[in-house]
N, C-alpha and C positions, 0 to 999 in steps of 0.2 A: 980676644975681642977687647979694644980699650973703654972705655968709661963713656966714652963721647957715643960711641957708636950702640951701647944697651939700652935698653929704653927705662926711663925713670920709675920707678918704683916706689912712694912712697912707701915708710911703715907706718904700723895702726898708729901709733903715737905720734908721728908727724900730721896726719889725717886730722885725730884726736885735738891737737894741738892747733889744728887750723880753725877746725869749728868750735875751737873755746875763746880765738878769738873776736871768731865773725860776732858770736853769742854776745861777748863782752860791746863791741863796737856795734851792735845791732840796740843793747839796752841802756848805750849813751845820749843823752841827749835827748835829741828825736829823730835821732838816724834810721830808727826801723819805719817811721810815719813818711821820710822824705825818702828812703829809696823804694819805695810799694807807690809813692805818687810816682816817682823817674819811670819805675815798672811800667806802672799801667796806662803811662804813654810813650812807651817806649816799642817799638814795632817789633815783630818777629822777623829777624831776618835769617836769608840761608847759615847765615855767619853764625848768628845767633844762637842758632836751634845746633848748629854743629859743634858748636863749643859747649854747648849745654848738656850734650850727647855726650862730649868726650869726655867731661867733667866727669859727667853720672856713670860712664864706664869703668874710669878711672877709679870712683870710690866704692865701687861693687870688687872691683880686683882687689884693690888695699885690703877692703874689710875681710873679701873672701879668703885670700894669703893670709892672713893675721886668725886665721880662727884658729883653733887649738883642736886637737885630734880631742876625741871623746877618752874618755878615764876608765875606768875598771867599773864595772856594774859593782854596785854596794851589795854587800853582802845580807842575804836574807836570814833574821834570826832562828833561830832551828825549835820547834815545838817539842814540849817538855810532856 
């Protein structure tokens, strides 16, 4: 199967990396104040809510792939 044809997969650190920039570009200026106005007159459309879907899919995979098997139970001290 080539490259073209798998479907894109981010890793946690590319994820990571995206929402450190939104964060950054959200707490310039007043960029967080003018896109919450664009927002909230901004309409819902099919388009909208499907990309918003596929977004929020998309970052539920990432994180879920990115998690880490669970570790060895810690060991309980032994009573004397």
């Amino acid at each position: 199967m080539s490259n073209r044809t798998r479907e894109h997969r981010p890793s946690l650190r590319q994820v990571q990396d995206c929402v450190t920039e939104m964060r950054r570009w959200l707490a310039t200026d007043d960029n967080s104040a003018v896109l919450m106005a664009h927002l909230r007159g901004a309409p819902v459309d099919p388009a909208w809510l499907s990309t918003y879907r596929r977004l929020r899919r998309d970052l539920s995979r990432s994180v879920g792939t990115a998690r880490r098997s669970p570790g060895p139970s810690p060991a309980r001290p032994s009573a004397n």
